[in-house]
C-alpha positions in Angstrom: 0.0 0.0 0.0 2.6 2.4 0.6 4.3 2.3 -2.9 0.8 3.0 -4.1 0.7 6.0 -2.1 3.7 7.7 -3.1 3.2 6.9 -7.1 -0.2 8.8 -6.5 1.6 11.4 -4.7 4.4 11.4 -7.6 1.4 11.7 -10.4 -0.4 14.1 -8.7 3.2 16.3 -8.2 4.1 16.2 -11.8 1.0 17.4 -13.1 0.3 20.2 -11.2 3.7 21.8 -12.1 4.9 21.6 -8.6 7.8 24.1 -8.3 6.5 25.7 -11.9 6.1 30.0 -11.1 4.8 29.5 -14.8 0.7 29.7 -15.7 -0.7 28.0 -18.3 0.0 28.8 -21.3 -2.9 31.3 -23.0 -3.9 32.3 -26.4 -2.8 35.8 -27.8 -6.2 36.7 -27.7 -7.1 35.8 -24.3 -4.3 38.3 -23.1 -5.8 42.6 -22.9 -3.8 45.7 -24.6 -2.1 46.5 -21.0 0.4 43.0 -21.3 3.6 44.1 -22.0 5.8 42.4 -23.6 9.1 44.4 -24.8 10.5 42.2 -27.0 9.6 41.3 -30.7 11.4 38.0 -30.1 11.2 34.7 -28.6 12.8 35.4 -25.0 14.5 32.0 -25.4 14.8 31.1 -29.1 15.1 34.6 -30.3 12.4 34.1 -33.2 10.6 37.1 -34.3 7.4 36.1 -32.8 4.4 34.8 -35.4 6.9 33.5 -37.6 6.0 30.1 -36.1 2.4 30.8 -36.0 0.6 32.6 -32.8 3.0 33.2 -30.0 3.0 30.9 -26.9 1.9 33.4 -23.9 2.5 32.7 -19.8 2.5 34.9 -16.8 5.5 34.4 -14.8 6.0 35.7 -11.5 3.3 38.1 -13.2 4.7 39.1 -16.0 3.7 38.8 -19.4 6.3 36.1 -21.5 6.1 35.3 -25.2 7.7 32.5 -26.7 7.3 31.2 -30.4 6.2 28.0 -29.9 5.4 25.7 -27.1 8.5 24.1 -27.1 10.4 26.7 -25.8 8.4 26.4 -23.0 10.8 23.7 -21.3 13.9 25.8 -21.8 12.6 28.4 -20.3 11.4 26.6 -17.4 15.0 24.6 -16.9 16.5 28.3 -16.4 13.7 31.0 -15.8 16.3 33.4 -14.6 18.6 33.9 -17.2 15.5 34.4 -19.4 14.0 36.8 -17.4 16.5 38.7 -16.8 16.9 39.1 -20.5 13.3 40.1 -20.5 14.2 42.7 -17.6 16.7 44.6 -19.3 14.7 45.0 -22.6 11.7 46.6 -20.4 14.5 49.1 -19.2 15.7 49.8 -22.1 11.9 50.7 -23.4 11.4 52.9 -20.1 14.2 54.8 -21.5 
């Protein structure tokens, strides 16, 4: 019984995206005029965004990311902070 219980714990675990700061992904249309997103690229690929079809949106730590596709998602998850701090640096550079 108690191998059962941790492989339900396990499953459960890995599909809720335990440890994931990342939302769902949504729909470019699902996302209002205020999102800001700085870039005209693919934080992680470097794409010019549509190129691949409709972006690939989440909200990380509340902010607004775009990627090309959804399988840039998984990079940016396996190192979150180097992207976003990309991501940081071109909103300051668009303050300015």
């Amino acid at each position: 019984m108690r191998v059962q219980q941790v492989l339900f714990l396990a499953m459960i675990f890995g599909l809720s995206g335990c440890g994931s700061d990342s939302t769902p992904a949504k729909s470019a249309a699902s996302y209002n005029a205020t999102d800001h997103y700085p870039l005209e690229i693919c934080v992680v690929s470097g794409q010019k965004l549509g190129a691949m079809g409709e972006p690939f949106i989440i909200k990380y730590q509340g902010k607004t990311v775009k990627l090309c596709c959804s399988k840039c998602l998984k990079e940016f998850n396996s190192d979150s902070a180097k992207f976003m701090t990309v991501l940081d640096e071109a909103e300051k550079k668009a303050a300015k």
